[in-house]
C-alpha positions as CSV (number, residue, x, y, z in Angstrom):
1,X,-77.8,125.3,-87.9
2,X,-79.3,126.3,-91.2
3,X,-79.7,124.0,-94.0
4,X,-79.5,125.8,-98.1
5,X,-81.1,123.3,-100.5
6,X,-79.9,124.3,-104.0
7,X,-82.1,123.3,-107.0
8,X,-81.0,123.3,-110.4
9,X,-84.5,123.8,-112.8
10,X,-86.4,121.4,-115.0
11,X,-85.6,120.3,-119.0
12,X,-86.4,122.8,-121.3
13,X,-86.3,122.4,-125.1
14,X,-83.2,123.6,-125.4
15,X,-81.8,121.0,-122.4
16,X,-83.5,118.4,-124.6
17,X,-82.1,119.4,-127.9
18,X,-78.2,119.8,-126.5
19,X,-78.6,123.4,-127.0
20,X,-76.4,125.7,-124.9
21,X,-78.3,127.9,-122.7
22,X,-77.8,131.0,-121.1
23,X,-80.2,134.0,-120.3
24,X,-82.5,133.2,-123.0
25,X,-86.1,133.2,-120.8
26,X,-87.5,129.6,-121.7
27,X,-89.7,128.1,-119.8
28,X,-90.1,124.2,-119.1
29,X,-91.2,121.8,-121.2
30,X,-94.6,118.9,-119.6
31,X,-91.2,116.9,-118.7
32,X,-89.3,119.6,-116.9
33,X,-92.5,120.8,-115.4
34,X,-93.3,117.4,-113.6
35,X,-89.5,117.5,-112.6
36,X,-90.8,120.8,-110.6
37,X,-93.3,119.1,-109.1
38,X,-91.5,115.9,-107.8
39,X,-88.8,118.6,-106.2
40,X,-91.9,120.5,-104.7
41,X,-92.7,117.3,-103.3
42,X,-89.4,116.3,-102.3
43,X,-89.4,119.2,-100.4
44,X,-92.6,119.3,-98.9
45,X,-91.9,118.4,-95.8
46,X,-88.5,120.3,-94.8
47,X,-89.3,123.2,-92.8
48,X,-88.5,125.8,-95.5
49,X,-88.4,130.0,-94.3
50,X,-87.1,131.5,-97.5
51,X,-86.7,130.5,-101.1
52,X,-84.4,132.1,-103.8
53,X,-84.8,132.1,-107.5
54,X,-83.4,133.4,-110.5
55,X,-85.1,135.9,-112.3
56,X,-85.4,133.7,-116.0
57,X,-88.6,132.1,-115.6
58,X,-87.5,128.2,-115.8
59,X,-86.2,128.7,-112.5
60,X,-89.7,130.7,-111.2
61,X,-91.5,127.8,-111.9
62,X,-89.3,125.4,-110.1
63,X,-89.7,128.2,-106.8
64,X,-93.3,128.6,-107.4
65,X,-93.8,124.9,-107.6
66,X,-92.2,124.6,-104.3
67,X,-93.7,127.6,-102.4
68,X,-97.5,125.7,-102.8
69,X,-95.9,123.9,-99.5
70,X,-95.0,126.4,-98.2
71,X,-95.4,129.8,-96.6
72,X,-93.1,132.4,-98.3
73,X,-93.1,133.6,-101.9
74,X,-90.3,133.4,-104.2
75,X,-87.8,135.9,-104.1
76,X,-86.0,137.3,-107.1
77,X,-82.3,137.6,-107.0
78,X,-80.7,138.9,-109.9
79,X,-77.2,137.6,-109.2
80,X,-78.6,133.8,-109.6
81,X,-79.2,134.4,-113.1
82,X,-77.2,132.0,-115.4
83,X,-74.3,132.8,-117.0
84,X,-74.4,134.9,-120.2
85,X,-73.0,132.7,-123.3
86,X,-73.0,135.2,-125.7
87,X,-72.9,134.2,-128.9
88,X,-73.0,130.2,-127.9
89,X,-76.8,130.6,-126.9
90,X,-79.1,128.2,-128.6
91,X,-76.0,126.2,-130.4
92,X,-75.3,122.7,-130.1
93,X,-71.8,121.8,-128.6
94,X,-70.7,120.6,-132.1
95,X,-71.5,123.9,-133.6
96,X,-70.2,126.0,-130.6
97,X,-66.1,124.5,-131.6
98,X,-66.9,125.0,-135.2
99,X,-67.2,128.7,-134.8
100,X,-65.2,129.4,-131.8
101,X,-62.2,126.7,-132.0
102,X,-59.8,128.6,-129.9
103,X,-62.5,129.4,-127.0
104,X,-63.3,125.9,-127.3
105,X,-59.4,124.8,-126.6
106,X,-59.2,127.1,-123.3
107,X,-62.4,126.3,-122.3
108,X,-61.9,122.7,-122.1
109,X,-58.7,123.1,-120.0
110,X,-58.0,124.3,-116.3
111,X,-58.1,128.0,-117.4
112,X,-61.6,127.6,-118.3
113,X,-63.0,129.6,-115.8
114,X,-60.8,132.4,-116.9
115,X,-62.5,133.1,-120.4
116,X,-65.5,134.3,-121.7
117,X,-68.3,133.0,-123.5
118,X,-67.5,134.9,-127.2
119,X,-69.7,138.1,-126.5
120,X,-71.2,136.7,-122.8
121,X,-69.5,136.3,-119.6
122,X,-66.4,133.9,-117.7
123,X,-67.1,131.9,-114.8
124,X,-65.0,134.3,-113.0
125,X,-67.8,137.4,-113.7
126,X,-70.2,134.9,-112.8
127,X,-68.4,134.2,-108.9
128,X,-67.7,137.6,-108.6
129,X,-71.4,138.3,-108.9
130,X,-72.5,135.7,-106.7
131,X,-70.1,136.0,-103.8
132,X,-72.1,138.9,-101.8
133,X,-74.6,136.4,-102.2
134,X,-72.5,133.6,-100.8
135,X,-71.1,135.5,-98.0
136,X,-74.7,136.5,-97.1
137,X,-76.3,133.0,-97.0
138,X,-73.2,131.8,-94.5
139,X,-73.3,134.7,-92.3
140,X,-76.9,135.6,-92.1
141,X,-78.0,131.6,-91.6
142,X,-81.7,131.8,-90.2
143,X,-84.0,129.4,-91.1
144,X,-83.5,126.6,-93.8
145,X,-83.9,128.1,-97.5
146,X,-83.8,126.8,-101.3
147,X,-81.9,128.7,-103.4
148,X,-83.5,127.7,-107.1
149,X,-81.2,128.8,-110.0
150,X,-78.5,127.0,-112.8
151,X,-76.3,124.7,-114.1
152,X,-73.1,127.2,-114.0
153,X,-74.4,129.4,-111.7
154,X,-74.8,126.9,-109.1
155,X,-71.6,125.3,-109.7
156,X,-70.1,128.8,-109.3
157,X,-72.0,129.1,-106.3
158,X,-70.8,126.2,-104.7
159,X,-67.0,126.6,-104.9
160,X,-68.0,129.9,-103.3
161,X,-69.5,128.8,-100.6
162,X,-67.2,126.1,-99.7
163,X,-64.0,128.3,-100.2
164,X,-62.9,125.9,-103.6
165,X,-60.8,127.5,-106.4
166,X,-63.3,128.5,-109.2
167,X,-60.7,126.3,-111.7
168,X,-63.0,123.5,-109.2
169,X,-66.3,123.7,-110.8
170,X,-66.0,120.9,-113.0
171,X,-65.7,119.0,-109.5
172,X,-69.7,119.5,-109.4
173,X,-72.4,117.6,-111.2
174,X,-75.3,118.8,-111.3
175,X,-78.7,117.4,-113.1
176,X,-81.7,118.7,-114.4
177,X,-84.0,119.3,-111.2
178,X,-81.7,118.1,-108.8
179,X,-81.5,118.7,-105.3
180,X,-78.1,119.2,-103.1
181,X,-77.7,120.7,-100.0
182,X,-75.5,122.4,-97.3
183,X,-75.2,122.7,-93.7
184,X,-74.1,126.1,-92.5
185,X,-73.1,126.2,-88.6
186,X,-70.9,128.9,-86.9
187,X,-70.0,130.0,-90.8
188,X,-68.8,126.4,-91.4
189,X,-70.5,125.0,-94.5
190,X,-70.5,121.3,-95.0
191,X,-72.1,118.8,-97.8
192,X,-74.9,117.1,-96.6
193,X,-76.3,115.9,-100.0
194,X,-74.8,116.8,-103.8
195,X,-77.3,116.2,-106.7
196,X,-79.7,114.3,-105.3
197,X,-82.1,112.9,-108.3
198,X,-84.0,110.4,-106.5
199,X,-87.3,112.0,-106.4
200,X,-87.1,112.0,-110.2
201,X,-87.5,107.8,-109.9
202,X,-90.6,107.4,-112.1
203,X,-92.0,110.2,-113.2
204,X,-95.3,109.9,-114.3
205,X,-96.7,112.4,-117.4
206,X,-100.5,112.7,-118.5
């Protein structure tokens, strides 16, 4: 039985100011970067063989963070970058329907997967991207591994891995540095855990 812990990264400005975010290479703010540390801690004591990460640096710290406990270096995988918003990158949701009204009334419906970002990707060009990735982390399941990447891409991830309908992802919550994971045994994947905040309880900053 392998176990895939999937990590969403810290707050960055742009998560504190309701900005949208996509491939723009941010790093963590002194909140999000203490939100590493209590995931490197929640962590700590699994018996961890492999961890995954996004090449945009927010998530890099997160995988770094977490390899201090353990052996293995991070390893870049360029299909867990986030979703590419286009034009929407750096906007705040109010701003976001003022320009692009009639993405905004597909996006908010069933067939939101379907569209793209104006000038970025759909959640379906995300999935596609990430399924060799999916079918690799059910079929090749040695060793427990974190998997450290985003807010859609990890959503994406998820209906892939347990076989949902991409039109699904809204089925998924999933918080700044939160931890979920999966069981995979015999290719079966079950929920064990789904955004797991409770190591963020009292965070303390300098």
């Amino acid at each position: 039985m392998t176990t895939i812990f999937l990590v969403r990264h810290g707050e960055t400005e742009h998560n504190r100011a309701g900005r949208g975010l996509g491939r723009s290479d941010v790093g963590l703010t002194e909140l999000g970067m203490a939100q590493a540390e209590a995931v490197a801690r929640r962590l700590a004591t699994e018996p961890i063989e492999r961890i995954l990460a996004s090449p945009l640096d927010r998530a890099g710290q997160v995988a770094r963070a977490i390899a201090v406990h353990h052996g293995p270096d991070p390893e870049t995988v360029e299909a867990l970058i986030e979703l590419d918003v286009g034009h929407t990158e750096g906007l705040e949701i109010a701003e976001t329907r003022r320009r692009y009204p009639e993405f905004m009334d597909v996006w908010a419906t069933d067939e939101g997967h379907t569209v793209r970002m104006p000038g970025g990707e759909s959640l379906e060009d995300l999935a596609l991207r990430l399924r060799p990735l999916a079918v690799q982390l059910v079929e090749v399941s040695e060793g427990d591994l974190v998997v450290v990447s985003h807010n859609f891409a990890l959503r994406a991830l998820l209906c892939e891995l347990l076989g949902l309908g991409l039109h699904r992802w809204r089925a998924f919550q999933l918080d700044l540095a939160s931890v979920s994971s999966l069981t995979v045994r015999n290719g079966r994947v079950s929920v064990r855990s789904l955004n797991d905040t409770c190591h963020l309880t009292n965070l303390n900053l300098a």
